[in-house]
DSSP file (Angstrom, degrees, kcal/mol; ACC not computed):
  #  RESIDUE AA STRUCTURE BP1 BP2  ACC     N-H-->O    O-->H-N    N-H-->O    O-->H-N    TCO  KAPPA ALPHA  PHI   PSI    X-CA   Y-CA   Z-CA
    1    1 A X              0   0    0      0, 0.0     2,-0.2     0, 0.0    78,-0.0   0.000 360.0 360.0 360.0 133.4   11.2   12.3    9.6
    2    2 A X    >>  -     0   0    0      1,-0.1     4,-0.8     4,-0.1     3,-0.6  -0.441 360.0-121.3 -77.5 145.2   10.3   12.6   13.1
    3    3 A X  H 3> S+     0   0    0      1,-0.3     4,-3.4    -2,-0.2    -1,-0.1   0.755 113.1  55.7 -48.2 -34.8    8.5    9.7   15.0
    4    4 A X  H 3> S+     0   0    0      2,-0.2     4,-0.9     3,-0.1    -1,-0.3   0.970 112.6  40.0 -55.6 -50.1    5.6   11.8   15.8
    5    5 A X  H X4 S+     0   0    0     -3,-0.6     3,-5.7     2,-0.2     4,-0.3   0.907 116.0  54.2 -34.3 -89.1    5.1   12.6   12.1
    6    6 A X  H >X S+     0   0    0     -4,-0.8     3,-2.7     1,-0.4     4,-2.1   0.712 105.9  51.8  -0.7 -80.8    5.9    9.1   11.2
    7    7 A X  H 3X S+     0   0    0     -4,-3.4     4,-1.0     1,-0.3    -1,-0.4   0.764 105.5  53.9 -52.9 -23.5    3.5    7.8   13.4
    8    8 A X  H << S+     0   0    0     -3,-5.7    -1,-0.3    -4,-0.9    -2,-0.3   0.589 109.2  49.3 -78.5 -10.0    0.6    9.9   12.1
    9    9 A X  H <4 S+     0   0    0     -3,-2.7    -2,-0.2    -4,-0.3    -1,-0.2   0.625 120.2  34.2 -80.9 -30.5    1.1    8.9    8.8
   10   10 A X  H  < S-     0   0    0     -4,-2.1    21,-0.6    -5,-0.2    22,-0.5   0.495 109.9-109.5-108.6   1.9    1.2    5.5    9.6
   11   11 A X     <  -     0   0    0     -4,-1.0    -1,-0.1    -5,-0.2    -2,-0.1   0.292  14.1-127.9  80.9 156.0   -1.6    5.0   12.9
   12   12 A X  S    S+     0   0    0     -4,-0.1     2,-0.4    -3,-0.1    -1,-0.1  -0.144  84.9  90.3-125.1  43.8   -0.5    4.3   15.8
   13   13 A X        -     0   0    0     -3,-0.1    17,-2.7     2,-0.0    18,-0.3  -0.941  62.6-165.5-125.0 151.4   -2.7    1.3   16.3
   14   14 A X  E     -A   29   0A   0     -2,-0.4    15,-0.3    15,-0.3     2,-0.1  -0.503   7.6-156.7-122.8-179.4   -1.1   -1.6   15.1
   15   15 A X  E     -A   28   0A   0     13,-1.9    13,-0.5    -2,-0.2     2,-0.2  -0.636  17.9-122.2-179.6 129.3   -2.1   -5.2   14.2
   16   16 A X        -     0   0    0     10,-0.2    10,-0.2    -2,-0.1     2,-0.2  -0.487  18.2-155.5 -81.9 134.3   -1.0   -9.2   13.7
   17   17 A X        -     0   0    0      8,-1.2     2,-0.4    -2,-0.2    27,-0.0  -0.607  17.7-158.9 -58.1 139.4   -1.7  -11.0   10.1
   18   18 A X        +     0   0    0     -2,-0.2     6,-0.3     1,-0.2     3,-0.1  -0.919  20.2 178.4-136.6 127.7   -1.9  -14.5   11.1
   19   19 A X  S    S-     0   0    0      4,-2.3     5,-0.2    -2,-0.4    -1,-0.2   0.855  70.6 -37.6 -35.0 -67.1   -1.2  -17.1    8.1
   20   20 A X  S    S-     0   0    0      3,-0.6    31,-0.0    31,-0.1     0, 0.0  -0.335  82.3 -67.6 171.2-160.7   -1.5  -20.1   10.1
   21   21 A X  S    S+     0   0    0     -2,-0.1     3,-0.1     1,-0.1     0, 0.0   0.406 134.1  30.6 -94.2  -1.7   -0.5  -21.2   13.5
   22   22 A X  S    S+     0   0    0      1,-0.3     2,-0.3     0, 0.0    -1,-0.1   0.506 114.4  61.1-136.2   0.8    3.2  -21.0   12.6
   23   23 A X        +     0   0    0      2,-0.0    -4,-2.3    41,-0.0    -3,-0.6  -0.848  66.9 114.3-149.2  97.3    3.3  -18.2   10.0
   24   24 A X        -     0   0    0     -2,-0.3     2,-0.2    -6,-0.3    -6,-0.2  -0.922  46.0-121.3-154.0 149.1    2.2  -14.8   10.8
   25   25 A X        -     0   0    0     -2,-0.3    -8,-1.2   -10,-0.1     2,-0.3  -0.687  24.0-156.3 -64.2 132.0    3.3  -10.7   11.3
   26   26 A X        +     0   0    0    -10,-0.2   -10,-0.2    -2,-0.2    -8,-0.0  -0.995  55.3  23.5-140.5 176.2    3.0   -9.1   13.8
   27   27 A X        +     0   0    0      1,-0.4   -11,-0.1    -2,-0.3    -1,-0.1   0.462  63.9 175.5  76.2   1.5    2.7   -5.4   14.7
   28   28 A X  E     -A   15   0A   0    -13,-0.5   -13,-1.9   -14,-0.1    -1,-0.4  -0.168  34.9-116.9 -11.1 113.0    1.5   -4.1   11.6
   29   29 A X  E  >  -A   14   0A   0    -15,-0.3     4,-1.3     1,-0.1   -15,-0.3  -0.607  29.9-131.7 -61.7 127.5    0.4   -0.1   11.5
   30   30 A X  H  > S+     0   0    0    -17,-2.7     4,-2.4    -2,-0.2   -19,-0.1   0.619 105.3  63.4 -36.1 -40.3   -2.8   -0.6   10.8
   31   31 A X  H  4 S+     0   0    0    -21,-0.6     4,-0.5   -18,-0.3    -1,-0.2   0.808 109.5  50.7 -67.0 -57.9   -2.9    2.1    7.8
   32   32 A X  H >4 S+     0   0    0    -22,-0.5     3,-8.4    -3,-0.2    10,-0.2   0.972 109.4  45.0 -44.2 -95.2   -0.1   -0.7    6.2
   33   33 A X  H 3< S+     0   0    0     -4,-1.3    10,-0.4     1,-0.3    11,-0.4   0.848 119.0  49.0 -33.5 -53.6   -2.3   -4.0    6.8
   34   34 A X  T 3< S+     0   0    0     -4,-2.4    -1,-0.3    -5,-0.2    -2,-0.2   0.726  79.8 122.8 -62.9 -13.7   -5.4   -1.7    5.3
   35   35 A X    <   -     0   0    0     -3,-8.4     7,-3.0    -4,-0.5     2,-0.3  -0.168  43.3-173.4 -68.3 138.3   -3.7   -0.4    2.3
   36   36 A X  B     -B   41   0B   0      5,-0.3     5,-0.2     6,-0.1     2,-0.2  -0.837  22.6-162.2-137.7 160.5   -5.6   -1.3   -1.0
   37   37 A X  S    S-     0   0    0      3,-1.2     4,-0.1    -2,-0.3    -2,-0.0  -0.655  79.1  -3.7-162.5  87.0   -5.3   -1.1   -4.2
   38   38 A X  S    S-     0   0    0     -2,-0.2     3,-0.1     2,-0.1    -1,-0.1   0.485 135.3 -56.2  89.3  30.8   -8.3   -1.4   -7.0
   39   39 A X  S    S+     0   0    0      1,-0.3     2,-0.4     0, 0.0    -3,-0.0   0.961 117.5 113.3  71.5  55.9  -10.2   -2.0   -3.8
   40   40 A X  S    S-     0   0    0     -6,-0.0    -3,-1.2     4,-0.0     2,-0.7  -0.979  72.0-116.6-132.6 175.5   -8.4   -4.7   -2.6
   41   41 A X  B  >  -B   36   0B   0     -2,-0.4     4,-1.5    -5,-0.2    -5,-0.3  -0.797  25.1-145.8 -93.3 132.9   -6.3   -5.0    0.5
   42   42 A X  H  > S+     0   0    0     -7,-3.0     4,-1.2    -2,-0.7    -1,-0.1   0.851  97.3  34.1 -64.0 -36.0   -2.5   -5.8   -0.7
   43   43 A X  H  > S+     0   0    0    -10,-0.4     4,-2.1    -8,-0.3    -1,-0.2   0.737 118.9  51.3 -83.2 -37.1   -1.5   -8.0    2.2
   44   44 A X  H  > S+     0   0    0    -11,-0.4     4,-1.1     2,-0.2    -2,-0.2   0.987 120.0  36.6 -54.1 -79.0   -5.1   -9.7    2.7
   45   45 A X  H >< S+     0   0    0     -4,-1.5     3,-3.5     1,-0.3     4,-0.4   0.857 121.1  47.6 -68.4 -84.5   -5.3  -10.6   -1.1
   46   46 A X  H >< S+     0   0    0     -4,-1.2     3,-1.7     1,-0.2     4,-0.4   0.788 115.2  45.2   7.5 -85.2   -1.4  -11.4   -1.3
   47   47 A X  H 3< S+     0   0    0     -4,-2.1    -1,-0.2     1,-0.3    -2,-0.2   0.728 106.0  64.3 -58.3 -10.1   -1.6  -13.5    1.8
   48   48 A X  T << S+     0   0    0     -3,-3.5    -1,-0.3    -4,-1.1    -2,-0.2   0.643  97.9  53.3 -85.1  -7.9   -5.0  -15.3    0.4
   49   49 A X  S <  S+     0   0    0     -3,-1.7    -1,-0.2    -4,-0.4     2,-0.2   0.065 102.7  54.2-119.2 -20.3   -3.4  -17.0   -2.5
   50   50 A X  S    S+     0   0    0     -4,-0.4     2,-0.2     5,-0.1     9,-0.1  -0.416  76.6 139.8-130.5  68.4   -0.6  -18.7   -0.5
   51   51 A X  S  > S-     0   0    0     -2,-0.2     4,-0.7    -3,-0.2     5,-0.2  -0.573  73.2-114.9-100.9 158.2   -3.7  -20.6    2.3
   52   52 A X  H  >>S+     0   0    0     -2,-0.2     4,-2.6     2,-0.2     5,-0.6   0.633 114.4  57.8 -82.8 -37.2   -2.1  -23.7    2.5
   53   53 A X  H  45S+     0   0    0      1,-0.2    -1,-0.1     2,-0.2    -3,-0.0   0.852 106.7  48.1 -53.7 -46.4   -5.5  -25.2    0.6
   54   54 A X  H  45S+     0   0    0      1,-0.1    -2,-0.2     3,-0.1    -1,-0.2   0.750 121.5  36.5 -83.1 -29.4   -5.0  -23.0   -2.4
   55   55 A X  H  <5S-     0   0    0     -4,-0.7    -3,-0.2     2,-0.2    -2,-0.2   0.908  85.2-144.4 -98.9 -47.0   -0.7  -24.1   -2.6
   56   56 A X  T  <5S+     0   0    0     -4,-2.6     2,-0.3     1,-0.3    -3,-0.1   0.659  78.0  67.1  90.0  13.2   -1.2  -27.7   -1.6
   57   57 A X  S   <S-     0   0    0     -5,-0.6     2,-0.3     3,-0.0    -1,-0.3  -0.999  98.5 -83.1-171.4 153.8    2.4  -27.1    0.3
   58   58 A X        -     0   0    0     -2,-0.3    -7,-0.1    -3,-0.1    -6,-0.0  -0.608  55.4 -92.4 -79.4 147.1    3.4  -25.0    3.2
   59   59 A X        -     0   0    0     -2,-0.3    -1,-0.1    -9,-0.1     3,-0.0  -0.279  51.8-116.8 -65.8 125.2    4.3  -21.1    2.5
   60   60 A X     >  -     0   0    0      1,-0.1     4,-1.2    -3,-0.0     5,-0.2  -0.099  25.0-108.4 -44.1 151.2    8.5  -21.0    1.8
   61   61 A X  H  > S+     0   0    0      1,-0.2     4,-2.7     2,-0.2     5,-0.4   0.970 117.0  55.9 -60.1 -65.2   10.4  -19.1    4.1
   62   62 A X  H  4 S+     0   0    0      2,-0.2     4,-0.3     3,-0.1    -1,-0.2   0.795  99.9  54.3 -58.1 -27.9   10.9  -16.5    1.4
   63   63 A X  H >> S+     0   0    0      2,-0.2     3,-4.8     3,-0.1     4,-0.7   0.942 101.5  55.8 -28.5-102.7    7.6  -15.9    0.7
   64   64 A X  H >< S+     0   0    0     -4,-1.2     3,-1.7     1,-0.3     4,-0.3   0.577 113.1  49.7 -14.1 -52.4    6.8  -15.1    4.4
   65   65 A X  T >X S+     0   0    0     -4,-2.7     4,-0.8     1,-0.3     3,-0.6   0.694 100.3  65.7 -50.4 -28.7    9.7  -12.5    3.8
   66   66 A X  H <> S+     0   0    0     -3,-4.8     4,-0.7    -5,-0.4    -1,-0.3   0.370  95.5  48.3 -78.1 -22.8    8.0  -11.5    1.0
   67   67 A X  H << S+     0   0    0     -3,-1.7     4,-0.3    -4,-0.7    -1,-0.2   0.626 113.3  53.8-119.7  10.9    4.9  -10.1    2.9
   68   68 A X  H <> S+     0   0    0     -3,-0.6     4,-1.7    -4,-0.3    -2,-0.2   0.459 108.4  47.5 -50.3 -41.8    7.5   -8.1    5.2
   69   69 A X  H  X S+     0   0    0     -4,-0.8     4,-2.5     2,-0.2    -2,-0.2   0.787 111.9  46.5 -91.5 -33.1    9.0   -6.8    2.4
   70   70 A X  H  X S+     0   0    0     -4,-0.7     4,-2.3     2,-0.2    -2,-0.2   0.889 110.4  58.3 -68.1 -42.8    5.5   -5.7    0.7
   71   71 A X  H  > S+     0   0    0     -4,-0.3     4,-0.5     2,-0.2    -2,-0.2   0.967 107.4  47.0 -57.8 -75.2    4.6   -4.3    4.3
   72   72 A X  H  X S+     0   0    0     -4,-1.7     4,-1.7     1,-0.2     5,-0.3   0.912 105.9  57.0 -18.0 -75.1    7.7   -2.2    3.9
   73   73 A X  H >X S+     0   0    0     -4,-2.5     3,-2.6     2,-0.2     4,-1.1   0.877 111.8  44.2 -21.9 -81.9    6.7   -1.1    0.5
   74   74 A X  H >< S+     0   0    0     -4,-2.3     3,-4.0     1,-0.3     2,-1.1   0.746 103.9  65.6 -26.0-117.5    3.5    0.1    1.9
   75   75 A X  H 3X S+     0   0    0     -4,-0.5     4,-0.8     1,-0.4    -1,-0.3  -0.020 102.2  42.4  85.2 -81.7    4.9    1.5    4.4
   76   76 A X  H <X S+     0   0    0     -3,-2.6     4,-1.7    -4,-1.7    -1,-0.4   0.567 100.9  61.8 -97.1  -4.5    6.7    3.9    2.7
   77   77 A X  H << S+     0   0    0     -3,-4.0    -2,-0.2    -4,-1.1    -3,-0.1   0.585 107.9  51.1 -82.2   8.3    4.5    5.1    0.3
   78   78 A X  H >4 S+     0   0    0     -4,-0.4     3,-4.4     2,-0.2     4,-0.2   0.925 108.6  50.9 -75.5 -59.6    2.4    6.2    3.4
   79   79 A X  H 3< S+     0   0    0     -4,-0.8     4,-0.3     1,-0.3    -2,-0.2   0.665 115.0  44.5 -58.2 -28.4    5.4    7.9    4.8
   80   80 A X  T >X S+     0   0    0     -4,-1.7     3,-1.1     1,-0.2     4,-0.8   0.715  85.2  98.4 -83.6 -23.1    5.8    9.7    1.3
   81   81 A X  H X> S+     0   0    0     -3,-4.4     4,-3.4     1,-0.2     3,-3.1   0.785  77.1  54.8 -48.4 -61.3    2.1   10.6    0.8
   82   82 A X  H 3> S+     0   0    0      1,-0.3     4,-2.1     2,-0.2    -1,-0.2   0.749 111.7  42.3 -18.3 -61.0    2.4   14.0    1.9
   83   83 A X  H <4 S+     0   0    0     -3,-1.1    -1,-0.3    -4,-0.3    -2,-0.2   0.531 111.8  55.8 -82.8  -8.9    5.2   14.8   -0.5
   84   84 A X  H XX S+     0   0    0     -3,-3.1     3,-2.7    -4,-0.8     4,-0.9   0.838 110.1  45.8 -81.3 -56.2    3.5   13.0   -3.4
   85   85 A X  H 3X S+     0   0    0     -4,-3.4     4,-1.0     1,-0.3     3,-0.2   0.664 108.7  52.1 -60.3 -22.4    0.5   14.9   -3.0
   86   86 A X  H 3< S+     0   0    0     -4,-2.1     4,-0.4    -5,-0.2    -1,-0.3   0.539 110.6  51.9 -51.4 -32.5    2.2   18.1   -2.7
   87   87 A X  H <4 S+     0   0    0     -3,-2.7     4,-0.3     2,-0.2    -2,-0.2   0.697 107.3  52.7 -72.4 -18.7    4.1   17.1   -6.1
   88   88 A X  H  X S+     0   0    0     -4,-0.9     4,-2.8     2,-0.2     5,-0.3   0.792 112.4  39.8-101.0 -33.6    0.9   16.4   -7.9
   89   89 A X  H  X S+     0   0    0     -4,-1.0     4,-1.7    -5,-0.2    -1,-0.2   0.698 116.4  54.4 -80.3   2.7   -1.1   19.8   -7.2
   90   90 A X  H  4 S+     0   0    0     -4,-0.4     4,-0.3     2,-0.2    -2,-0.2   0.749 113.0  39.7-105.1 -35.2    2.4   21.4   -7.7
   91   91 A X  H  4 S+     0   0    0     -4,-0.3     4,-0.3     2,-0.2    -2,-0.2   0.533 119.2  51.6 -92.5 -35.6    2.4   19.4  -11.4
   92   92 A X  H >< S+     0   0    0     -4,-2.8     3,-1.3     1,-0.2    -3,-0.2   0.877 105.4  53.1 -90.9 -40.5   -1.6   20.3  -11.8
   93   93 A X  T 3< S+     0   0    0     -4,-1.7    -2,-0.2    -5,-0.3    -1,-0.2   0.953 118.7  34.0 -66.2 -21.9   -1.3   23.8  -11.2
   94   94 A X  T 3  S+     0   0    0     -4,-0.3     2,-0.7    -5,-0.2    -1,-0.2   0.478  89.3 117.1-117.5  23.6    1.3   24.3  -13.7
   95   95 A X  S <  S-     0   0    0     -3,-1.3    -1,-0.1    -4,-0.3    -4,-0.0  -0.549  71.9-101.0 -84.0 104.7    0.2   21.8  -16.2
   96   96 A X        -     0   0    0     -2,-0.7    -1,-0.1     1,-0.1    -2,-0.1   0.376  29.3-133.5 -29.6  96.2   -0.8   23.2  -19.5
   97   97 A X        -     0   0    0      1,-0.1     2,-1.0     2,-0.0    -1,-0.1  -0.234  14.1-135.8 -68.3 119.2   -4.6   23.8  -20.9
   98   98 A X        -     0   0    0      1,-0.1    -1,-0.1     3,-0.0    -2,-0.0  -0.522  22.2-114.0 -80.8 112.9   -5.6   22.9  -23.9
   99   99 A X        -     0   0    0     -2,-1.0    -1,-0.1     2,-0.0    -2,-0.0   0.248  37.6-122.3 -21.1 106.2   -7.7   25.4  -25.9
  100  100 A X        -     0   0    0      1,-0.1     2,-0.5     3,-0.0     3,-0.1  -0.093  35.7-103.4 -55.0-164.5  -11.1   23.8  -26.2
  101  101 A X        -     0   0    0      1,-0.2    -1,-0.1     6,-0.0     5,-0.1  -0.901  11.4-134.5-124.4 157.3  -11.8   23.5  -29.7
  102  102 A X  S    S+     0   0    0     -2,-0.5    -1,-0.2     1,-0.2    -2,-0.0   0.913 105.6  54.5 -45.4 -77.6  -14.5   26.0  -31.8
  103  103 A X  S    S-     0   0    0      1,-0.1    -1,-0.2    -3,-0.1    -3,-0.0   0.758  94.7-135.1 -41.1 -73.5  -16.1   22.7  -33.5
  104  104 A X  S    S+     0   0    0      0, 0.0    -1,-0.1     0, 0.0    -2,-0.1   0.028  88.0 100.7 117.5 -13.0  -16.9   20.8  -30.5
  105  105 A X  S    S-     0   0    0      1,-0.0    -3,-0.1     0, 0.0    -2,-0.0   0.682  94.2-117.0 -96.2 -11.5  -15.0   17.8  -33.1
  106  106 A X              0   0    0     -5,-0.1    -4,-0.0     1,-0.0    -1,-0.0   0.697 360.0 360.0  80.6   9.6  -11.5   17.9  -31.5
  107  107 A X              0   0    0     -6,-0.0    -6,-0.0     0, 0.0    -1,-0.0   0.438 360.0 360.0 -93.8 360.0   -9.8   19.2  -34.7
């Protein structure tokens, strides 16, 4: 995919998560950090659950990787949108109608 593309899928304003003083991302696409799901944000809500208050212990190194690798995730399902959404009206136009039915009963 070319970088221009890339970048229009993905903003080209950016932004840091910060954890903590010692634990944060930075340079998040914006588009990433905002992405939500059931109306929450994935990385916000993720990263809210591991507060240092709520664990009682400082975040593991693999965690922290862990919201890198979710970032990623995201990420590419921006970079894919295009071609999903193209797949889905390509899958609704040619998806099969069911006859309503005479009754109105579904029989």
């Amino acid at each position: 995919m070319p970088r221009d593309q890339a970048l229009q899928l993905l903003g080209n304003i950016t932004c840091d998560a910060f954890l903590n003083d010692v634990a944060y991302w930075s340079n998040l696409p914006i588009r990433v950090w905002e992405y939500t799901i059931g109306g929450y944000q994935v990385i916000k809500k993720w990263l809210s659950y591991r507060e240092h208050g709520i664990l009682g212990r400082a975040l593991h190194a693999e965690e922290a990787r862990e919201v890198t690798n979710i970032a990623r995730r995201i990420a590419a399902l921006l970079l894919l949108e295009p071609a999903l959404d193209a797949n889905y009206e390509a899958v609704k136009q040619s998806a099969f109608a069911w006859p309503p039915s005479s009754s109105g009963s579904g029989k």
